[in-house]
Phi, psi and omega in degrees: 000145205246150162321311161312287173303045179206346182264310109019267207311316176294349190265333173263358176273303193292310171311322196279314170296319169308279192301309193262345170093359192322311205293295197316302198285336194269342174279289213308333223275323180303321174296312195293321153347285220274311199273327187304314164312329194270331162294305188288340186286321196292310166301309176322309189254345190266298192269297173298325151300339187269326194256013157275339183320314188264020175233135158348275195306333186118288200234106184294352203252331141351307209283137199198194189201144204255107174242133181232149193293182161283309155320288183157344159332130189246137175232156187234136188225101185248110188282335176305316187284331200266352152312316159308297160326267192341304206275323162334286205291347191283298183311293158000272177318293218292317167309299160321290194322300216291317205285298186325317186298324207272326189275348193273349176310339181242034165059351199281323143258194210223125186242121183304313151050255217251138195282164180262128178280181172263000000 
C-alpha cells in the first residue's frame, strides 16, 4: 500500500468522524455513563435511606410483599426496588431535559420542538 493511499484512506476516516459526529457522539455517551453512575449512587446512598426514614422497612429499596398462593407457594414481590429505579430514571430525564433545554437555548443544538419557519 503506497503512502497516498493510505493517506487517502486516513483523510476519509477523519471525513467519516467529522460528518457523522462519532467524536461527539462517544464523549456524549462516556459522561452520560459517568452521570448515570453518580444518580444511582445518589438514590442508593442517599434517596433511599432519607425516604426509609418514613417507612417500616427502614430502606426504600427493603420494602417488598409477601404473597401466598392458593397451593401455599410464598412469592415475595419487592416493589420497593422497583420504586427506586423510578426515582433513579426520573432524575436522569430531568437532567437530560435540563441539558437539552440550556444547550438548545445557546443554539448549540437544533431544538426539535419549535415549528419550522417558511
Amino acid at each position: 500500500m503506497s503512502n497516498n493511499n493510505s493517506q487517502s484512506f486516513i483523510q476519509e476516516f477523519f471525513f467519516f468522524l467529522k460528518t457523522f459526529g462519532v467524536i461527539g457522539l462517544a464523549i456524549a455517551f462516556v459522561i452520560g455513563a459517568a452521570a448515570s453512575k453518580l444518580v444511582t449512587a445518589l438514590v442508593s446512598d442517599i434517596v433511599n435511606p432519607a425516604v426509609g426514614l418514613f417507612l417500616p422497612a427502614g430502606d426504600l429499596q427493603k420494602m417488598s410483599a409477601n404473597v401466598t398462593s392458593i397451593s401455599g407457594a410464598s412469592s415475595q414481590f419487592k416493589y420497593g426496588d422497583l420504586v427506586a429505579n423510578i426515582i433513579d430514571f426520573a432524575i436522569i430525564a430531568l437532567i437530560v431535559f435540563i441539558a437539552y433545554k440550556f444547550l438548545s437555548k445557546h443554539n448549540l443544538v437544533e431544538d426539535k420542538t419549535k415549528p419550522e419557519s417558511k
